[in-house]
KEDREN-612392 format. One record per residue (C-alpha): residue number from 1; residue in three letters; x, y, z. Coordinates in steps of 0.25 Angstrom, whole numbers, plus 2048, in hexadecimal, padded with zeros to 3 digits. Last residue first. Layout:
<site k="NUM" r="ALA" x="X" y="Y" z="Z"/>
...
END
This chain:
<site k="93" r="UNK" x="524" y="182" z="128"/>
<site k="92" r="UNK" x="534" y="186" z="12B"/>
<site k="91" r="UNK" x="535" y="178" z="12A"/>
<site k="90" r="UNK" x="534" y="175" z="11B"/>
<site k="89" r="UNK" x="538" y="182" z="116"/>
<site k="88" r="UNK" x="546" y="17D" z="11C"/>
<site k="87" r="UNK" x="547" y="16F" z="11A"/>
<site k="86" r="UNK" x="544" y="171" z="10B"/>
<site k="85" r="UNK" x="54E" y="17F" z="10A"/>
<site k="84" r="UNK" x="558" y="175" z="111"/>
<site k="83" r="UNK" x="558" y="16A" z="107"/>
<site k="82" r="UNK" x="556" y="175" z="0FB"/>
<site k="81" r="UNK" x="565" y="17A" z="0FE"/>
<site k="80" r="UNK" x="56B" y="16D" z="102"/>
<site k="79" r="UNK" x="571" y="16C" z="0F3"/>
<site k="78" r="UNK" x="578" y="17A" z="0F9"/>
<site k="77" r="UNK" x="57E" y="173" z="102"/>
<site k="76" r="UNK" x="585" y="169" z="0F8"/>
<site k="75" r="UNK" x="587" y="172" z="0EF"/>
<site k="74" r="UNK" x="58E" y="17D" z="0FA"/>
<site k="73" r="UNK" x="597" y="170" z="0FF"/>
<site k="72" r="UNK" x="59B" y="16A" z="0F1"/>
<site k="71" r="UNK" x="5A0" y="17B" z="0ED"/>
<site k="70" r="UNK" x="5A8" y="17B" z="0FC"/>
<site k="69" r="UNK" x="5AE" y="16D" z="0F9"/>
<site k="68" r="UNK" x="5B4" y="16D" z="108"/>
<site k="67" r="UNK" x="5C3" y="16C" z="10D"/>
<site k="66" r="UNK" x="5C8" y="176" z="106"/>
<site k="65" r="UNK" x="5C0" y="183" z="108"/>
<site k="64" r="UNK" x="5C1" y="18D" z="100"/>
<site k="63" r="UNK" x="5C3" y="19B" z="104"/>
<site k="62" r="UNK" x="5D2" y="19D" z="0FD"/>
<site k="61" r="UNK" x="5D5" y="18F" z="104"/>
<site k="60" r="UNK" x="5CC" y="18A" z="110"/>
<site k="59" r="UNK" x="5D2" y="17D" z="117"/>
<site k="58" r="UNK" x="5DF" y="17D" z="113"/>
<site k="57" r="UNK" x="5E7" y="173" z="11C"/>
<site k="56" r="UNK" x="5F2" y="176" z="124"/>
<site k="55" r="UNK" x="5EC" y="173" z="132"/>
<site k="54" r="UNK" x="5E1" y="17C" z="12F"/>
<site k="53" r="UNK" x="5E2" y="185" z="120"/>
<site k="52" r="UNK" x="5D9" y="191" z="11F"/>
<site k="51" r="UNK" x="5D8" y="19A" z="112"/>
<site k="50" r="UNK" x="5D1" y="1A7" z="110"/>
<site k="49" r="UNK" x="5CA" y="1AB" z="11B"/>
<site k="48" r="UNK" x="5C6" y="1B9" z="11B"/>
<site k="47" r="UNK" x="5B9" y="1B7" z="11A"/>
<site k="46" r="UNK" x="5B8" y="1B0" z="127"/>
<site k="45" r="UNK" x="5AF" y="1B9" z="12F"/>
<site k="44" r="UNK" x="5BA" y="1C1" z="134"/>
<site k="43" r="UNK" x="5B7" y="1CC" z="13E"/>
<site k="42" r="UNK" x="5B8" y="1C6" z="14D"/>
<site k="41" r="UNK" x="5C3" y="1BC" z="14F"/>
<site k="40" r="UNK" x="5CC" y="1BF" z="141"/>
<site k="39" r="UNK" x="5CB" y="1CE" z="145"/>
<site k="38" r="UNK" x="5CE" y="1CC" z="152"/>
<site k="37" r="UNK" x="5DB" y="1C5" z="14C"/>
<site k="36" r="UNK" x="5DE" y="1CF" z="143"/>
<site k="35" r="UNK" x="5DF" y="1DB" z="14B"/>
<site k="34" r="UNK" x="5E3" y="1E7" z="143"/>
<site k="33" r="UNK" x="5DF" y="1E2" z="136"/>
<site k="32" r="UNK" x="5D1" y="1EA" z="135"/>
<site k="31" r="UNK" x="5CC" y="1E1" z="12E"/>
<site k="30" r="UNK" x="5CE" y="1D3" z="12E"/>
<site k="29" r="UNK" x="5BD" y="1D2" z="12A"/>
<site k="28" r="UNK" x="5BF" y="1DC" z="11D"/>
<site k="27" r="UNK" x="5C8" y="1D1" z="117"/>
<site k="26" r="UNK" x="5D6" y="1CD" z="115"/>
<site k="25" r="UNK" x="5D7" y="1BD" z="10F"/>
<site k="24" r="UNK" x="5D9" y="1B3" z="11C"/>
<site k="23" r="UNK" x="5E5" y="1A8" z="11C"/>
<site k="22" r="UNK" x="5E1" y="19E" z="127"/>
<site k="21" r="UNK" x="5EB" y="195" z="12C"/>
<site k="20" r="UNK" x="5EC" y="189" z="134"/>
<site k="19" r="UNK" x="5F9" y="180" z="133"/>
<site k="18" r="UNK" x="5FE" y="173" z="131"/>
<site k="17" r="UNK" x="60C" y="172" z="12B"/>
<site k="16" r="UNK" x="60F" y="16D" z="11D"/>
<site k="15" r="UNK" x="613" y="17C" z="115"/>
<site k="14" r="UNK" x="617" y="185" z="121"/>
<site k="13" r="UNK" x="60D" y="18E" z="12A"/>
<site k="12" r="UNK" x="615" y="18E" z="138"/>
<site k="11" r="UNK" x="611" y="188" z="145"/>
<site k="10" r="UNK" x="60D" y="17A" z="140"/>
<site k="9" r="UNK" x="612" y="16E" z="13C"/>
<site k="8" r="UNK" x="61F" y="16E" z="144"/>
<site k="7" r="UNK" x="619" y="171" z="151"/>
<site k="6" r="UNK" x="60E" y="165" z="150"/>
<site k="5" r="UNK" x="61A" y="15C" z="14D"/>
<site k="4" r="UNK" x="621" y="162" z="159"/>
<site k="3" r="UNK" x="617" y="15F" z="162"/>
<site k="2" r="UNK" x="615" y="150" z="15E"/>
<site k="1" r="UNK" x="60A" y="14D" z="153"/>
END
């Protein structure tokens, strides 16, 4: 992709164009509001993200994630439940 290409598909947030974006709810950790930023850095643990989108595409949507089965994945890890419990009391002996 040639430089004006690149130019033309990002820049602005318009229906077809690649962008990044994350939309945050309010919460306790953006406060106070008088600097942002250093409150993005320092104090937010990441509950105040919402919805996240990476060159365009949603990634997390209302707190979901879109591009993992999130209720597979936790009965999936939680079927590993007595595995590790096993491998645990095993060698702590």
């Amino acid at each position: 992709m040639d430089w004006e290409q690149t130019v033309s598909m990002i820049g602005s947030i318009e229906a077809g164009k690649k962008a990044d974006l994350v939309v945050l709810k309010p919460s306790t950790g953006l406060l106070p509001t008088n600097n942002l930023i250093a409150q993005l850095a320092l104090s937010e643990s990441g509950e105040s993200v919402e919805t996240v989108f990476v060159d365009g595409e949603p990634i997390l949507l209302d707190g979901r994630v879109m591009k993992i089965d999130e209720d597979a994945l936790l009965e999936a890890l939680s079927s590993l439940g007595p595995r590790i419990s096993t491998v645990v009391n095993t060698s702590s002996h």
